[in-house]
N, C-alpha and C positions, 0 to 999 in steps of 0.2 A: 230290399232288392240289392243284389249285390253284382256288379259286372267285370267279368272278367277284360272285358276288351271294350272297348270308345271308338266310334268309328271318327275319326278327322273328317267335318265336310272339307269337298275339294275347293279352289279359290283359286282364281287365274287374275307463245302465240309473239304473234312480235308486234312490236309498239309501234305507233306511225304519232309523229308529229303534229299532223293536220285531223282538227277535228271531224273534219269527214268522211277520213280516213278512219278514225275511231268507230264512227256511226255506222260505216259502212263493215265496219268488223263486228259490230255489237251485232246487227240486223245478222249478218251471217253468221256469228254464235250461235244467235238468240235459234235460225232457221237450225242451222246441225244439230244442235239440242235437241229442239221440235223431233226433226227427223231420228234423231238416234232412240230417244225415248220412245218411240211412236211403234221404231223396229227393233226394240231391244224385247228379249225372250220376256222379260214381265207384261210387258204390254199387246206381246201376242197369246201370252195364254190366258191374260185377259178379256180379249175379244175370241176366242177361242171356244165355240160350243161347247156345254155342258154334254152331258149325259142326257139330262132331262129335255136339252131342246133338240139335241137329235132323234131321240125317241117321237117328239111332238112332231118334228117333219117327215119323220119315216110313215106316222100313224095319216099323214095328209097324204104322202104317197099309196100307202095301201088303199085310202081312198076315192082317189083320180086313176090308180090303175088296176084297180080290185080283177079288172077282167084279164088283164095281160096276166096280172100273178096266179089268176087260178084260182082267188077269194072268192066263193061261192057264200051265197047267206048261210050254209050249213057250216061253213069253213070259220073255227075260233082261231084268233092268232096270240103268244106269248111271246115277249122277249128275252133273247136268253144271254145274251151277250152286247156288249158296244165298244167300238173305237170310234176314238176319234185321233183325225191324224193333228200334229204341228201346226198343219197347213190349214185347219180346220174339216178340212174332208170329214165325211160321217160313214161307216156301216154299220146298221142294225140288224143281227142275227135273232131270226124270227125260227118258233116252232109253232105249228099246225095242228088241230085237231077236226076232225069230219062228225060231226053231232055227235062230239065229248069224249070220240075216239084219237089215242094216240095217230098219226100218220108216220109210218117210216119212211124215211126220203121225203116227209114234206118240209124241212127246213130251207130255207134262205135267208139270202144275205140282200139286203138295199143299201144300195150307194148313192151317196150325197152330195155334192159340190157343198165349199163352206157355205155359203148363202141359203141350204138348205134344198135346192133344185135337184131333180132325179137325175142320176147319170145311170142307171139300169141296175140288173139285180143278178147276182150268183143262186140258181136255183139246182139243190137234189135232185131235183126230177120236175119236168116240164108236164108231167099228164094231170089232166081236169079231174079230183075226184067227182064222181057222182055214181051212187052205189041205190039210191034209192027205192027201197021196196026189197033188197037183199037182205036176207036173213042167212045164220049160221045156221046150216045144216049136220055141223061137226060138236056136239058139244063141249064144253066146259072141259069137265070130267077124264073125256075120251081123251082130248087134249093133252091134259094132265098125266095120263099112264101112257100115251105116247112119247112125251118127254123121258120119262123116266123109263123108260126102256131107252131111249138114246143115250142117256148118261151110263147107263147099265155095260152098254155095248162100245162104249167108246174107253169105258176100266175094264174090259177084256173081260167080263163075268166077275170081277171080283165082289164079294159082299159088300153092298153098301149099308151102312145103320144109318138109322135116322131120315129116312128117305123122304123126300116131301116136294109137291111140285103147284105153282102157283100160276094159273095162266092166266093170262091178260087179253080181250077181243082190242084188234089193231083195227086199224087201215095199213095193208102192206103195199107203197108205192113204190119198194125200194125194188122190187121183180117182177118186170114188165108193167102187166096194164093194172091198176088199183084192185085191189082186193082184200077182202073181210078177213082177217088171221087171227090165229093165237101165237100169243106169244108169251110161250110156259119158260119161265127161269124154276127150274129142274135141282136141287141142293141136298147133299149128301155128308154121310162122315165116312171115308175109308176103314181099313181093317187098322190101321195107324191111329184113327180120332181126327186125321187129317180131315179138312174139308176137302169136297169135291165138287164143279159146280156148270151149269150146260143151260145154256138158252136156247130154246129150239122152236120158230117160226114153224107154225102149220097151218095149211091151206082148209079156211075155217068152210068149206064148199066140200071138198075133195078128202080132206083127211090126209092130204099128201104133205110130206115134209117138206118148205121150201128153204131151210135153211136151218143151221147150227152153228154155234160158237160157244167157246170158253166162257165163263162168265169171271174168273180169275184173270185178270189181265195180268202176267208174268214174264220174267228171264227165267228159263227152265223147266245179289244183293250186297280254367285251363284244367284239358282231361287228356288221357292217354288210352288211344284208339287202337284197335286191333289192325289197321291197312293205312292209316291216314299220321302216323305219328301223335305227339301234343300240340293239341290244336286247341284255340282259344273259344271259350264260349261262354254266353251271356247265359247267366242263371236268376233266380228269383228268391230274395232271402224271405224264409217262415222260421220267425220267432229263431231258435239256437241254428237254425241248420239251412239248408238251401236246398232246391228245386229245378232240376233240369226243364225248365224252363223259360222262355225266351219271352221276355215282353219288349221286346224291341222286332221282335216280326211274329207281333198276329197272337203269342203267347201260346205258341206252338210249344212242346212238349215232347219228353220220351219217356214211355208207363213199361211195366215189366207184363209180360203177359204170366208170369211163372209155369211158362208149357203146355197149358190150355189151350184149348179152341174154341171159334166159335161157328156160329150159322146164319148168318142175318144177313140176307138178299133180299131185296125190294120189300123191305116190312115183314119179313119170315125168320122168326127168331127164337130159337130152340134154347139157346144159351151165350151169353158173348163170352170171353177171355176177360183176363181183368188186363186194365192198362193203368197200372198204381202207380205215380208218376216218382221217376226215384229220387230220392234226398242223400245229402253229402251232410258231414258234419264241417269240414273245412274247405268247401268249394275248389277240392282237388280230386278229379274224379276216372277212377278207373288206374288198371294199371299197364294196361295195354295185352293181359294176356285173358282166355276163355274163362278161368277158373275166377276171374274177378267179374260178375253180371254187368258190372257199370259200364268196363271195357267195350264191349257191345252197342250199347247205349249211348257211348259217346259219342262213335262211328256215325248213328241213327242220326243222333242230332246236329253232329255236325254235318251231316248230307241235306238235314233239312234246311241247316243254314246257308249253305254254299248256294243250293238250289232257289231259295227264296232271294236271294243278292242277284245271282245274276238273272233270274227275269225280271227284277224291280233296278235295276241298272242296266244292265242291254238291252231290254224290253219295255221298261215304263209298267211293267207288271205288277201290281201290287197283290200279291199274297198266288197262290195255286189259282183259288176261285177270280181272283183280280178285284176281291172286294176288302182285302187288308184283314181278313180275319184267317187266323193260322191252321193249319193243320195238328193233327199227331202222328207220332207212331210208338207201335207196341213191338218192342224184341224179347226172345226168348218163345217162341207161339209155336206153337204143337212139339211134337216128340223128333227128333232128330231130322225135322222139316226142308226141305230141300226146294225149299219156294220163296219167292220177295212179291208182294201184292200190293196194289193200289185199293179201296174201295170206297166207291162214292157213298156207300148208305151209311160212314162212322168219320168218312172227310179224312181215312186214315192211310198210313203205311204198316204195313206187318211185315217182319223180318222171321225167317225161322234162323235155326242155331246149323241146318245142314246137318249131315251126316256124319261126318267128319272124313271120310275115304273119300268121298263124291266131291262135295261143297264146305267149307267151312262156313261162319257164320254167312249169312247174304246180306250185310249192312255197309259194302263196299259203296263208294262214293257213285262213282256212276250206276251203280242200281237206283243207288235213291236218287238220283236226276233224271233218270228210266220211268221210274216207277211213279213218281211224283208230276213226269209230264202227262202219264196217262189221264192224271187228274183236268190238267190244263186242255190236255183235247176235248175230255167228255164236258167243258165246260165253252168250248167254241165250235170244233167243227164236227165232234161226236163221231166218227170217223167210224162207219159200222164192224165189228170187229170180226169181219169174214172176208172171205175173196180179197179181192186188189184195194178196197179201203181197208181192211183186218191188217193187210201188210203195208199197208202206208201208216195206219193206227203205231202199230208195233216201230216202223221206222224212226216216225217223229219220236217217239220217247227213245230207242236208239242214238239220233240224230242229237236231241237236244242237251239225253243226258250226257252224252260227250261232251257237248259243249261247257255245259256243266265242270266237267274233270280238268279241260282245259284251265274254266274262268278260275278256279281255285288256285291253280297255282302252286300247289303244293309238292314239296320236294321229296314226301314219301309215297307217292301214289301221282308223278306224273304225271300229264294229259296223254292221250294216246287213241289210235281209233280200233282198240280193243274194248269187247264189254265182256264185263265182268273178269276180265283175268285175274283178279285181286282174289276172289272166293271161290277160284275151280283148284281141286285137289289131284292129285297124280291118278288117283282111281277113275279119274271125268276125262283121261286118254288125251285133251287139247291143252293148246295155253289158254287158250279164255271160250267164251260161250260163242261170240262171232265176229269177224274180222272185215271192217270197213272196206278193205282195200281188195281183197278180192275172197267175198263174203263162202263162194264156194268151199273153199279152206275148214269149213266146220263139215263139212262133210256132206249137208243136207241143202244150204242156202243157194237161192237163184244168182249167178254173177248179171245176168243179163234178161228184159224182159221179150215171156213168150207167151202164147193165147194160155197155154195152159198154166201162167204162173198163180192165176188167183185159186188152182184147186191144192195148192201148197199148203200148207200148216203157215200159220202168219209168221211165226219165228222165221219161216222160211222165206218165204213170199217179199218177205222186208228187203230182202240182198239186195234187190233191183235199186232201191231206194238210197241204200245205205253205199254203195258201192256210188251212185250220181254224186251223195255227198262227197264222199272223198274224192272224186274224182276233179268233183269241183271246188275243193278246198285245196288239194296237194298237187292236181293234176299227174298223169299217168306216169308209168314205169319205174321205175326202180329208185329208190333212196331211202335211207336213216333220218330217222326224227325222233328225237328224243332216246336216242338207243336201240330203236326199234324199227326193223329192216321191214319196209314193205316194198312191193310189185306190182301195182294195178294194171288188169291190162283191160282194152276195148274192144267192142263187139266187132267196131265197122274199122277197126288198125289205126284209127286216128292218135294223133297226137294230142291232148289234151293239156292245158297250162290254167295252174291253178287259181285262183281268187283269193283267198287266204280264209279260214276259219270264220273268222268274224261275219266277213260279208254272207256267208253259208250261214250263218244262225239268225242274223238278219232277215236275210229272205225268204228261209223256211218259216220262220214264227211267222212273217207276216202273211204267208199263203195260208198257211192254216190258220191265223185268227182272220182275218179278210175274207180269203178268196176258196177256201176247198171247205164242202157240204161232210155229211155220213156219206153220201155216195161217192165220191171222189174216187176216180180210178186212176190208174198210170197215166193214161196220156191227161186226164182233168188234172194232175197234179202236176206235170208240165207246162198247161196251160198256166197254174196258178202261181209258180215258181217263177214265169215270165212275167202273170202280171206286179209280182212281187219286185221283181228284179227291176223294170219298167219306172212301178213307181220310187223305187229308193235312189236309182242310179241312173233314171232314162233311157226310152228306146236305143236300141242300137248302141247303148253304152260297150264296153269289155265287158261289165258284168252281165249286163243281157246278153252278150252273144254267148259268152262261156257257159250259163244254164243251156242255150239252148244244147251247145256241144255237149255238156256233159252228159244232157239225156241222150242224145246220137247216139253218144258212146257206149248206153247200155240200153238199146236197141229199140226205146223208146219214143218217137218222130211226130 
């Protein structure tokens, strides 16, 4: 193994005459000592719950309050997630089953005092299942060519190849009163080879659709990088030659896809892309232009490493999953591809190369902080990827991969509350894909929330959210940051004064790992943004008030 870069850890009495004055200094040593040891960060995250013991108080909780949460005997529960805070505080992120059915909107959260006593629970959705004796009247099947007729219709009649649709019977809690569903993930190749791909909930009683989304979550993305300069990165020596490789987070990886596609949603797999992981012969890698493949690849990796640093230093995150095991990603994927993708069923990133008129490559730094947080939602609060969760979904990875672009640091790719400006072409008509500060500006994006924002496309639907960030990082009106002129204005004409970045990424990670479900809508995401704010800096703090103003400010109460 060979590494480019070593990270440095960071690293930060008087005499008396009279011996009882001595004695009397010892004993009080000897107490400060006591005391300092006692309160020094080793010794707190020492007494400091496990993993394991907040799971075992959480599972005491579900059973002294089986009936408040809705635990019926037919009702299985899994863990999907845990924090535990400094202070020892616990939440345990539970998922739901109704005899061996998924339930949507059945997750929550139980919260812990250190000593393990309930202090109440973040619940998707408050209703009782009890379905008993209900049968699907809609079959399988039907389900199936129902999907694929939504996906059909949503690519404007284009030929799809390779059409295949796989449905799942739910419990659907997430729209209105509980009910029996399918839930077909619908997967395609375009006239391109492109993937194409539609989840589409139907009303397993009625045959009615109650919902659709993407199943592609997207924007639409020492070596020498196409957007990011020479940038240092840890590699893995095999035998003469070396491996873009990181075994210093997770042994996460960048494989070349050589222009291929693949298909593989929830276990439906036609073909994958290859991700051949690239090798150097003198761990100098890429040349910073297209015609070199490594170029690309460099980008890739070094987004994954920017992205893995700062949620394992700002967050205590260890790894996407939070379980210290790495990701990958594959660049060069499909034919002049104008997509950057997260997917949970390969734990990967895929980059295409763009068009080159449109998009150049999409391996820009804050896609893959974008792209990559998608992973860390569907691993905490699964944030349903439609209506007002689909654009708070879409926001957080917005939100974080900025933060992201930020924490790097870097002198050829700025931070800034643009996404993607780095890989939009003169032919894509903007400077970048959409604008923090007053999200409107792309043409399509909500500045402000209205009843009708959750019927927006989530690209859309996000402004609400992203526009509170900046609001509440830079506060309103007019100034230059970093070269870069923005305007944010407010719904209600208020004045707005900012917090600064950091406390904004703070708050948001902890609302979404804590406190916001899949169901989490605008005002729930307020609520959780306050409890956030609450717990890092205390009620009535500047920062609590300023969340509260920032949502004022885009229409949100």
């Amino acid at each position: 193994m060979s590494r480019i870069r070593q990270h440095d850890p960071e690293s930060r009495t008087h005499r008396s005459s009279r011996r009882s004055r001595l004695a009397a200094a010892g004993v009080a040593a000897t107490t400060a000592a006591l005391l300092a040891a006692a309160l020094s960060p080793t010794a707190q995250a020492a007494d400091r719950p496990t993993r394991a013991t907040a799971i075992a108080h959480a599972t005491d909780v579900l059973r002294s309050h089986a009936t408040a949460l809705g635990l019926t005997g037919a009702v299985k529960t899994t863990v999907r997630d845990v924090i535990v805070d400094k202070d020892g505080t616990q939440h345990v992120r539970y998922d739901r089953t109704y005899h061996g059915l998924p339930v949507l909107g059945g997750d929550f959260v139980v919260h812990l005092a250190p000593d393990g006593s309930y202090r109440g629970a973040s619940r998707a959705t408050k209703s009782t299942v009890s379905l008993s004796g209900v049968t699907p009247k809609i079959a399988g099947p039907k389900a199936a060519d129902l999907a694929a007729n939504a996906l059909r219709a949503v690519n404007l009649g284009e030929t799809l190849r390779r059409l295949t649709a796989k449905p799942e019977l739910v419990v659907d809690a997430l729209h209105g009163a509980p009910k029996l569903a399918w839930r077909t993930n619908a997967v395609a190749q375009d006239a391109q080879g492109n993937p194409v791909a539609r989840t589409v909930l139907t009303d397993a009683t009625s045959g009615t659709q109650i919902d659709a989304w993407d199943s592609l979550e997207h924007v639409s993305g020492d070596g020498k990088s196409l957007y990011s300069g020479t940038v240092a990165l840890e590699t893995t020596q095999s035998g003469s030659s070396y491996q873009l490789k990181d075994p210093t987070r997770g042994n996460t990886y960048t494989g070349d896809a050589a222009n291929k596609t693949d298909l593989c949603f929830l276990n439906i797999c036609f073909s994958r892309a290859p991700s051949t992981v690239f090798t150097d012969a003198d761990n100098h890698w890429g040349t910073g232009a297209t015609a070199d493949r490594a170029s690309a690849a460099v980008d890739a990796q070094y987004g994954t490493d920017e992205t893995w640093d700062y949620y394992k230093n700002v967050h205590g995150r260890n790894g996407i999953g939070g379980d210290g095991k790495g990701s990958y990603n594959r660049v060069h994927y499909g034919n002049a591809y104008n997509n950057a993708f997260w997917d949970d069923s390969c734990f990967c990133m895929t980059y295409g190369d763009g068009d080159g008129t449109t998009f150049g490559p999409l391996v820009a730094l804050d896609v893959a902080g974008h792209e990559m947080t998608h992973g860390v939602t569907s691993k905490t609060a699964a944030l349903t990827y439609s209506g007002e969760s689909g654009g708070l979904n879409e926001a957080t990875s917005d939100i974080l991969g900025t933060m992201v672009e930020w924490y790097a640091n870097n002198s050829s790719d700025t931070g800034d509350y643009l996404i993607g400006e780095k890989i939009v072409k003169s032919g894509f008509g903007k400077a970048a894909l959409r604008f923090m500060d007053k999200p409107s500006k792309d043409g399509n994006s909500a500045d402000y929330w209205s009843s009708t924002v959750g019927n927006l496309d989530v690209h859309y639907s996000s402004g609400v959210a992203n526009h509170f960030a900046y609001l509440l990082a830079e506060g309103s009106g007019a100034k230059t940051i970093n070269g870069v002129s923005y305007d944010s204005p407010t719904y209600n004409g208020s004045s707005v004064t900012g917090i600064g970045r950091d406390k904004v990424g703070k708050i948001w990670y902890r609302a979404l790992t804590v406190y916001m479900t899949s169901s989490t809508n605008y005002a729930g995401a307020r609520t959780a943004t306050l409890n956030a704010a609450k717990d890092l800096y205390g009620a009535g703090s500047a920062e609590y008030n300023a969340v509260a103003a920032a949502w004022s400010a885009v229409n949100v109460n």
